[in-house]
C-alpha positions as CSV (number, residue, x, y, z in Angstrom):
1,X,0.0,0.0,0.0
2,X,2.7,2.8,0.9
3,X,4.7,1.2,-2.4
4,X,1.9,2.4,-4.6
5,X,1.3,5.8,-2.9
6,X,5.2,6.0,-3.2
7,X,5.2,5.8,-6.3
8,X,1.4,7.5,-7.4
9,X,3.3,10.7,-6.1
10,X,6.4,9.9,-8.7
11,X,4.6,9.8,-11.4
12,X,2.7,13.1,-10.5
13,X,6.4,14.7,-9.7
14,X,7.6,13.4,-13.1
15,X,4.8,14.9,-14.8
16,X,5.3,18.3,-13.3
17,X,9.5,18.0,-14.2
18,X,10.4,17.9,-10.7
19,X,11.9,14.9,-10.5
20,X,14.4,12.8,-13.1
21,X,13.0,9.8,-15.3
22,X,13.9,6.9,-13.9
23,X,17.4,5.7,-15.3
24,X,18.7,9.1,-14.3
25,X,19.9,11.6,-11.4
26,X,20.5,15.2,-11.2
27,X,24.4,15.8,-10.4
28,X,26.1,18.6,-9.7
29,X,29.4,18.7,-12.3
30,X,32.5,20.4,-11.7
31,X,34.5,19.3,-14.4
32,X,34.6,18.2,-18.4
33,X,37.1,16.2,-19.9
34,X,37.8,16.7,-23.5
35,X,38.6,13.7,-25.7
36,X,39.6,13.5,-29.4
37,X,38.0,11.3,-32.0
38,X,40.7,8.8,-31.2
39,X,39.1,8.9,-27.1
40,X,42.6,9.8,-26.0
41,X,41.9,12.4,-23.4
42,X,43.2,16.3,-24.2
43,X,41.7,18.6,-21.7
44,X,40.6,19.0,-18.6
45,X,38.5,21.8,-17.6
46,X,36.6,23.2,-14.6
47,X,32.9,24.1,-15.2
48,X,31.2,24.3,-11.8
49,X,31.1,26.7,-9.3
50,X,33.1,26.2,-5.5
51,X,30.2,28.0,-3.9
52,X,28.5,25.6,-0.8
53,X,31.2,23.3,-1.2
């Protein structure tokens, strides 16, 4: 019984965007690696921001 309330309320979240699809998250990046078409890696760069860490 809480199961299916548990997930009733998903589904409503996922309709309203306020929640991922299942299969994926919301993360919080801080970096990007580059690669080249050969998957060797060239760069590394910082993207995120170090506020509330």
């Amino acid at each position: 019984m809480i199961l299916t309330a548990l997930n009733d309320y998903y589904q409503r979240l996922s309709k309203e965007n306020k929640v991922p699809q299942p299969g994926f998250s919301t993360e919080q990046i801080s970096y990007e690696i580059l690669i080249n078409q050969s998957g060797t890696p060239i760069q590394v760069n910082f993207i995120g921001s170090s506020e509330g860490e």
